[in-house]
N, C-alpha and C positions, 0 to 999 in steps of 0.2 A: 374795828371799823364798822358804822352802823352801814346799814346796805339802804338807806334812804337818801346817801348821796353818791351811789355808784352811777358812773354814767353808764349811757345804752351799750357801750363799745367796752366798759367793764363787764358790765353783766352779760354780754351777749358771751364774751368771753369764758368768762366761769360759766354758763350752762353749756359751749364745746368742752369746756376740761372736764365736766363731766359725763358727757357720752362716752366716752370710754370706759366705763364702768356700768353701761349699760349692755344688758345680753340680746342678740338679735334671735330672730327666727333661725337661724342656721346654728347657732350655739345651744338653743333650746330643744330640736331635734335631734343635733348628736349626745346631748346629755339625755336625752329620754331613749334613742339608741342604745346607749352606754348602760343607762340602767335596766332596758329591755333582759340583755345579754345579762348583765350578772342578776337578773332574777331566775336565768331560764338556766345560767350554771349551777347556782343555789337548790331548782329546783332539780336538778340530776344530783348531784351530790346528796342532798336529803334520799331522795331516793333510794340509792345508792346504800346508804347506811340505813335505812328502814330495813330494806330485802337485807343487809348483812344481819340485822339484829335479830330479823324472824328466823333466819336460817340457824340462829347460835341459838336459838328457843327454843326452837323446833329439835335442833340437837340433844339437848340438854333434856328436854322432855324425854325423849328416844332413849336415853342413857336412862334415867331415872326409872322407868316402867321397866325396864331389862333387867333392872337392878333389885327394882322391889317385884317385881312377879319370877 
């Protein structure tokens, strides 16, 4: 269907059927909420296994000098 002979009452129509696939102000805040929170999980977990990795390092170092001296 070429869209040169849609009338105003078609087209007005298809650009409503499309608003519904548009995101508002309020869908845009809680998706940047949403990703606030799993950056700030992300960053505790990172964390998290940083401190776990230096501690097993750190151990390991401790074992290894007790070992060799």
């Amino acid at each position: 269907m070429a869209t040169g002979t849609l009338t105003d009452t078609e087209r007005i129509s298809r650009l409503e059927g499309a608003y519904e696939h548009l995101a508002t102000k309020a869908d845009l805040e809680r998706l940047r909420g949403d990703l606030m929170a799993n950056l700030k999980d992300l960053e505790i977990k990172l964390t998290v296994r940083l401190v776990g990795i230096v501690a097993v390092a750190t151990g390991v170092i401790i074992a290894v000098d007790r070992l060799v001296t």
